[in-house]
LODOTI-721061 format. One record per residue: residue number from 1; x, y, z of N, C-alpha, C in turn. Coordinates in steps of 0.02 Angstrom, whole numbers, plus 50000, padded with zeros to 5 digits. Example, Ala and Ser with C-alpha at 12.3 -4.5 7.8 and 13.67 -1.06 7.14 Angstrom:
<atom 1 <50660 49716 50390> <50615 49775 50390> <50660 49835 50390>>;
<atom 2 <50642 49888 50354> <50684 49947 50357> <50645 50002 50394>>;
***
This chain:
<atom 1 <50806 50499 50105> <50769 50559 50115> <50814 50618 50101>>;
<atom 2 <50782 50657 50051> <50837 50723 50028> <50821 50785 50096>>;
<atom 3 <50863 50825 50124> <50842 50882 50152> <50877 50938 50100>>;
<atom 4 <50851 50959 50073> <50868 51011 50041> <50845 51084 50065>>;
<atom 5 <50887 51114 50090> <50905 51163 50117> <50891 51229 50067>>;
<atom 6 <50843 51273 50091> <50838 51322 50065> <50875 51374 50075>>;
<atom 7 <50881 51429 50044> <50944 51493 50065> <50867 51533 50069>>;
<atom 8 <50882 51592 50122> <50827 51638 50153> <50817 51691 50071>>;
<atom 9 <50788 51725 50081> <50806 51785 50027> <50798 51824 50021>>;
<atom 10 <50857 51880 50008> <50884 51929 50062> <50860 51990 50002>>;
<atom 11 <50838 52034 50002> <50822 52107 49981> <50856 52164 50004>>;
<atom 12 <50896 52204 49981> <50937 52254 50010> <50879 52320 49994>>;
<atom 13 <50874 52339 50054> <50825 52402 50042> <50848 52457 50000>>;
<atom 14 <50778 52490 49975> <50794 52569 49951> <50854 52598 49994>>;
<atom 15 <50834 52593 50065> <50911 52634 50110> <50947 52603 50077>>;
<atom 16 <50962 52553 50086> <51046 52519 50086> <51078 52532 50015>>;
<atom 17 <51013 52539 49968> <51044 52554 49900> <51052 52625 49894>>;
<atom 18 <51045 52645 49930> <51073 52739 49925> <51146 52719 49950>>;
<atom 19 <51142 52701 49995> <51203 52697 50042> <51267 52691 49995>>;
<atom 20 <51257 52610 49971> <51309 52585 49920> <51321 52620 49845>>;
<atom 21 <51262 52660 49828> <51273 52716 49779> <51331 52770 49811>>;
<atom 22 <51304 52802 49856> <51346 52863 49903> <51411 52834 49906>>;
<atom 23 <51447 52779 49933> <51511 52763 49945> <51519 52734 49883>>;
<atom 24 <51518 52707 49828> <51539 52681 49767> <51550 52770 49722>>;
<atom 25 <51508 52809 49743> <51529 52884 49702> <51572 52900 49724>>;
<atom 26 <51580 52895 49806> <51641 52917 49866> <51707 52880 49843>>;
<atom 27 <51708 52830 49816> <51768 52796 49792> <51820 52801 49713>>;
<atom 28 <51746 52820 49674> <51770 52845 49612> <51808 52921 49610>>;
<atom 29 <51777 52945 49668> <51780 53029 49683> <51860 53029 49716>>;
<atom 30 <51872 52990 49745> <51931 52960 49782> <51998 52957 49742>>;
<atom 31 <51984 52910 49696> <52011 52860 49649> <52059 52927 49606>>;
<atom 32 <51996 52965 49587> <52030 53028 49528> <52056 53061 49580>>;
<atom 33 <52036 53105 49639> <52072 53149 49673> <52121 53134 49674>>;
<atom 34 <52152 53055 49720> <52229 53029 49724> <52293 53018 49651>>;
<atom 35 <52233 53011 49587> <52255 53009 49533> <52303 53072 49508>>;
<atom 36 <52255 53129 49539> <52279 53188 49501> <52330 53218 49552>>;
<atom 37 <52331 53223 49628> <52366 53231 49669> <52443 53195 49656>>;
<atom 38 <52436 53128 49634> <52501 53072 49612> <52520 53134 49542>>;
<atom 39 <52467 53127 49490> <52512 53170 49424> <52550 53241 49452>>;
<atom 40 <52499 53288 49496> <52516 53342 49521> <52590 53349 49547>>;
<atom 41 <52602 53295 49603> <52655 53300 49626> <52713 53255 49582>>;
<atom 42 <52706 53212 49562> <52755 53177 49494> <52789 53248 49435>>;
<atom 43 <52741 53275 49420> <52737 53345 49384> <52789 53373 49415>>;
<atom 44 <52788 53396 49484> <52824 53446 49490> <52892 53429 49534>>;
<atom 45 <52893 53345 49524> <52965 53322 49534> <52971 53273 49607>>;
<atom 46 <52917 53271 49630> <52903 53250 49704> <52915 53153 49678>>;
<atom 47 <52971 53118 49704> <52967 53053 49715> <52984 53033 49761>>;
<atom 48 <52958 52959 49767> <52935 52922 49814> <52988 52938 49904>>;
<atom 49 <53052 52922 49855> <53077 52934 49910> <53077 52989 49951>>;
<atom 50 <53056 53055 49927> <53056 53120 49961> <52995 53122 50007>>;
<atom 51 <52980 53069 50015> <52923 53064 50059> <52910 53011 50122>>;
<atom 52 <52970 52998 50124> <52986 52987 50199> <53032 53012 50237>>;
<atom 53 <53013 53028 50293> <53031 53069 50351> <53109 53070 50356>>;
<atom 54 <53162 53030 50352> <53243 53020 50348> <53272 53050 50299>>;
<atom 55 <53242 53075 50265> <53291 53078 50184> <53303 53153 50200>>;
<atom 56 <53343 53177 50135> <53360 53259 50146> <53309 53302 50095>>;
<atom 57 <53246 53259 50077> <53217 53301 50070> <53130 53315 50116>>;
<atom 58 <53179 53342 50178> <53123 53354 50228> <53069 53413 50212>>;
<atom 59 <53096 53450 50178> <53048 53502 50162> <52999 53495 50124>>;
<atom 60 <53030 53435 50067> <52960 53407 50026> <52899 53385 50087>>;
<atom 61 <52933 53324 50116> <52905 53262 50169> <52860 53335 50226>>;
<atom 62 <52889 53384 50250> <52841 53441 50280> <52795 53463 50250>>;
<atom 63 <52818 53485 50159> <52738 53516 50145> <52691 53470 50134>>;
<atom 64 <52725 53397 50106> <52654 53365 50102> <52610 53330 50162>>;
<atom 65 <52642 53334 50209> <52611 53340 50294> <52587 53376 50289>>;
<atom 66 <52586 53443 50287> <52539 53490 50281> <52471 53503 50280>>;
<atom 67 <52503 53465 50181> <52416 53459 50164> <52374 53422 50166>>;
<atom 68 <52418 53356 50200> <52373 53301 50224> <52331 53321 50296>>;
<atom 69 <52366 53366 50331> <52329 53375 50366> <52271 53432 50375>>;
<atom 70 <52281 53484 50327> <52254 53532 50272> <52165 53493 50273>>;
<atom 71 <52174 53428 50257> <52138 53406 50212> <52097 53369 50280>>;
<atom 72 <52095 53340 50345> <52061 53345 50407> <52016 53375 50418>>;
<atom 73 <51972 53359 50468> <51927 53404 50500> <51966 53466 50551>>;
<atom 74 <51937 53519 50549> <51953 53591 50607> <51969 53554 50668>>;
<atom 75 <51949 53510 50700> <51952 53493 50770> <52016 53452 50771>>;
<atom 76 <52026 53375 50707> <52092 53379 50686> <52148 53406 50710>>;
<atom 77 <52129 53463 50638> <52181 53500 50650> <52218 53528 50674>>;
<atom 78 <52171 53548 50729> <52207 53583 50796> <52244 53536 50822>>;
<atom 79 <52204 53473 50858> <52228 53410 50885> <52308 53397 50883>>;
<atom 80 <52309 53398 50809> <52390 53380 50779> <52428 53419 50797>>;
<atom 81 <52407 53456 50768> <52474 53541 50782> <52472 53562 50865>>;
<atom 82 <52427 53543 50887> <52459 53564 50955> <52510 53553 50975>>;
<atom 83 <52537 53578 51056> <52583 53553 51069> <52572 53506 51149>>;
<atom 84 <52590 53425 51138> <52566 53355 51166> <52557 53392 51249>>;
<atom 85 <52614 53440 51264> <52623 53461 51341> <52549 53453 51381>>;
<atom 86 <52504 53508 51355> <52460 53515 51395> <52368 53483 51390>>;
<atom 87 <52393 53425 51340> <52358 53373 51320> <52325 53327 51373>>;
<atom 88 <52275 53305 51367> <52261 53256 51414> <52287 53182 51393>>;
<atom 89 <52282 53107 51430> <52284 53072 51416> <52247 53034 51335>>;
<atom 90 <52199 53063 51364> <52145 53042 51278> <52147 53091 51230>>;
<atom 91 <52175 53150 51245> <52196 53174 51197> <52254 53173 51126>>;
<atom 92 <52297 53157 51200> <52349 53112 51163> <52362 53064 51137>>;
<atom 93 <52294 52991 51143> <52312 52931 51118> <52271 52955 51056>>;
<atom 94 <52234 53026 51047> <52188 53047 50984> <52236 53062 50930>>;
<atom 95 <52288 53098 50968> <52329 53141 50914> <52385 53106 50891>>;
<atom 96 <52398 53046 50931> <52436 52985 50891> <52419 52947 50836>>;
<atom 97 <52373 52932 50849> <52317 52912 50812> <52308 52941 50737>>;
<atom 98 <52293 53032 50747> <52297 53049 50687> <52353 53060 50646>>;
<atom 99 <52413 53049 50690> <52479 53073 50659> <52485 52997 50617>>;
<atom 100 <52463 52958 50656> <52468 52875 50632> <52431 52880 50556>>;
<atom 101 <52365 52925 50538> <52333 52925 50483> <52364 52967 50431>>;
<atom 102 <52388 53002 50471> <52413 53054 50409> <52490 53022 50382>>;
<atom 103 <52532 53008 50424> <52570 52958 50400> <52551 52900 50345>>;
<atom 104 <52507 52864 50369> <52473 52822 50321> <52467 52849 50246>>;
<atom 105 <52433 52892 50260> <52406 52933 50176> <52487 52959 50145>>;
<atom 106 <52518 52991 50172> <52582 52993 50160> <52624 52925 50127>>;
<atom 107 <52611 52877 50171> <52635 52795 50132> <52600 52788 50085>>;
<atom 108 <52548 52781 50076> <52493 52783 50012> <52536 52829 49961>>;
<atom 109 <52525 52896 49968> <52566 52928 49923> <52618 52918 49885>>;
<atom 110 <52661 52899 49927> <52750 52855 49917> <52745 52806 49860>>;
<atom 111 <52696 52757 49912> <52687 52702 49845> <52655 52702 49799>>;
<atom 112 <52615 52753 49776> <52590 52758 49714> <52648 52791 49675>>;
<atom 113 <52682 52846 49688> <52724 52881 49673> <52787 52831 49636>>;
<atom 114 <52794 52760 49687> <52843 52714 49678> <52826 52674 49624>>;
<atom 115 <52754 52667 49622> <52733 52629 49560> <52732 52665 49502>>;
<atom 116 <52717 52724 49505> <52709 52761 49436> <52811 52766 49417>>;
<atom 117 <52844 52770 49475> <52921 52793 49446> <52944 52706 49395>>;
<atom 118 <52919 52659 49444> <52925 52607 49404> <52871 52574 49336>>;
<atom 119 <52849 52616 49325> <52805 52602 49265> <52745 52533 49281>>;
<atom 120 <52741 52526 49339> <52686 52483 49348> <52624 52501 49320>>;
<atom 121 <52616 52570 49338> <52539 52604 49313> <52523 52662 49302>>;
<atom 122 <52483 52689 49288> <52491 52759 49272> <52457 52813 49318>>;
<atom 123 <52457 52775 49371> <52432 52820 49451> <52429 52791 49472>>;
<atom 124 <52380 52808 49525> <52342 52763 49604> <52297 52746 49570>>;
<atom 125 <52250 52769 49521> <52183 52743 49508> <52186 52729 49429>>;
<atom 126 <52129 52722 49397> <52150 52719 49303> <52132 52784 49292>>;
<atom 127 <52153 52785 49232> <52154 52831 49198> <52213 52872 49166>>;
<atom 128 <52198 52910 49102> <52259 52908 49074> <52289 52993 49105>>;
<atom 129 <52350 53000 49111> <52391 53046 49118> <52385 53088 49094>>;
<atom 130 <52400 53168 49123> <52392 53231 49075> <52444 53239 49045>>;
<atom 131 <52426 53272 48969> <52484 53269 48938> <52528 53317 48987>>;
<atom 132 <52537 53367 49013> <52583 53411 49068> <52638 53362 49103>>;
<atom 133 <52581 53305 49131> <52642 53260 49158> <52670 53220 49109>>;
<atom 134 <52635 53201 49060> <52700 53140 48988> <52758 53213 48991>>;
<atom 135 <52762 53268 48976> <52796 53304 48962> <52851 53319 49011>>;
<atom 136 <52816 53319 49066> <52861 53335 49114> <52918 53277 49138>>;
<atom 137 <52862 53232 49134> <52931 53140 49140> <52960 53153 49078>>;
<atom 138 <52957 53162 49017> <53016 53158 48967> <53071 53218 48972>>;
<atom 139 <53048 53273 48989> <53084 53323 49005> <53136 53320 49050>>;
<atom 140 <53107 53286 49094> <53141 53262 49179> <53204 53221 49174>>;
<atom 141 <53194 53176 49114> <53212 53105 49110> <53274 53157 49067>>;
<atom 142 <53262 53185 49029> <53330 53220 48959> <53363 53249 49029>>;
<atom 143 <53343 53281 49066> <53383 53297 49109> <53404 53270 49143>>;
<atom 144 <53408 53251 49168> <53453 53185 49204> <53490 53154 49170>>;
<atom 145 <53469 53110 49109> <53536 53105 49053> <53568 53158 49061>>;
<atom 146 <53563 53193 49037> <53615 53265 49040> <53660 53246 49092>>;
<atom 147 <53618 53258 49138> <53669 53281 49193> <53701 53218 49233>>;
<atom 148 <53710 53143 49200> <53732 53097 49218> <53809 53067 49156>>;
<atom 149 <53770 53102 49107> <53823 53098 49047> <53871 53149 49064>>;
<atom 150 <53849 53196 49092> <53876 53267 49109> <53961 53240 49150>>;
<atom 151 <53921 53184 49210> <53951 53172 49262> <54022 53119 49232>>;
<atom 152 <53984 53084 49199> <54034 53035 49174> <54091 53066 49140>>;
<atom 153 <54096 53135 49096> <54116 53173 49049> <54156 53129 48985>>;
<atom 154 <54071 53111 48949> <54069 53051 48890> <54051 53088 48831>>;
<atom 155 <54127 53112 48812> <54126 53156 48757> <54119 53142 48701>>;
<atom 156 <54110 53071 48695> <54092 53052 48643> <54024 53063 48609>>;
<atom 157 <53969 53057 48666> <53915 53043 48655> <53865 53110 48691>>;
<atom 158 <53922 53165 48712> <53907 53232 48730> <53893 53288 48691>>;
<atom 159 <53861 53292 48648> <53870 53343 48589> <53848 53401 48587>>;
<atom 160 <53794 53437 48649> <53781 53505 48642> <53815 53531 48727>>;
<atom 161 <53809 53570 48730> <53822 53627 48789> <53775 53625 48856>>;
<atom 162 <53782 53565 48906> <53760 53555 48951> <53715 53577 48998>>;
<atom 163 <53765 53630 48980> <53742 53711 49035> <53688 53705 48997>>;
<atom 164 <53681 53750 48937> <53639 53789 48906> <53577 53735 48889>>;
<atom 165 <53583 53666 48870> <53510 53629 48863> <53496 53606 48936>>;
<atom 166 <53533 53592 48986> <53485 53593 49038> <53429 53645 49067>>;
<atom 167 <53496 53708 49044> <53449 53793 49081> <53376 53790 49024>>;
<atom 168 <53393 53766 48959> <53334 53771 48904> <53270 53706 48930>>;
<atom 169 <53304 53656 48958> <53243 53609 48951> <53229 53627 49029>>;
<atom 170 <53240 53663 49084> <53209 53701 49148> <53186 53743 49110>>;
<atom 171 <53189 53769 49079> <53138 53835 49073> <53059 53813 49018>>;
<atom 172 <53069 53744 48978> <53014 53707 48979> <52969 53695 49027>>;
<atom 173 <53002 53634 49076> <52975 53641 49146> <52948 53692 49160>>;
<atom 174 <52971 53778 49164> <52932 53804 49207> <52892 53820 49154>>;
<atom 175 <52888 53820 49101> <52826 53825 49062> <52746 53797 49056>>;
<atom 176 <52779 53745 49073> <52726 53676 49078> <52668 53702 49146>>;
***
């Protein structure tokens, strides 16, 4: 005797298909924002490592706290920036909490940042690169040769005026 087992069959409503439209746009919408935020800050010299809290570049690791938290709700915001003293108990396991998220997005950041320095990919999300940033990584990159050949003082393979093409390929940069 066969029992063959039927499967029920399931219909996802008109709602539910708005729903999964709304968060599938919410994700693509996502995808590019973090994309261009990764080129933005790659652009203007921000890597991975300057984005954790130990290193000496705290002032980077502050502004982009900032705007992570910039980027919160008003009630947030306050939350965070307060000061814990005159906090309640649940206030405080709130504002841990968000420091815990904004940290997070901060790690997110890092490691995309870490993947793009290692050529894994060409952001957080697809898509291809503005030319501003190809320009700015090749620009970046002559400089640093420079100033590593500089260090070694490999006169062999040193042939223009240090000074003067680094000050020339910064003033590209600030062109860009």
């Amino acid at each position: 005797m066969s029992t063959k087992q039927t499967k029920p069959a399931v219909t996802i409503s008109e709602n539910t298909g708005e729903l999964i439209i709304a968060a599938s746009q919410s994700m693509t919408s996502t995808n590019k924002a973090t994309t261009a935020a990764i080129d933005g800050m790659y652009g203007d010299g921000v890597r991975s490592h300057m984005l954790r809290k130990d290193t000496k570049a705290e002032a980077v690791f502050d502004a982009v706290f900032s705007f992570v938290v910039k980027g919160l709700d008003d009630d947030a915001q306050r939350l965070i920036l307060s000061e814990s003293k005159g906090l309640s108990d649940t206030e405080k396991a709130t504002k841990r909490v968000l420091r815990q998220e904004v940290g997070s997005r901060i790690g997110k950041f890092a490691k995309a940042l870490e993947r793009r320095e290692n050529n894994k990919t060409n952001g957080a999300g697809s898509g291809p690169r503005l030319w501003s940033v190809r320009i700015r990584e090749e620009v970046q990159a002559l400089i640093d040769g420079l100033q590593k050949a500089d260090a070694k003082k490999d006169d062999k393979l040193l042939d223009v005026d240090v000074v003067d093409a680094i000050q020339a390929l910064e003033a590209v940069l600030d062109a860009i």
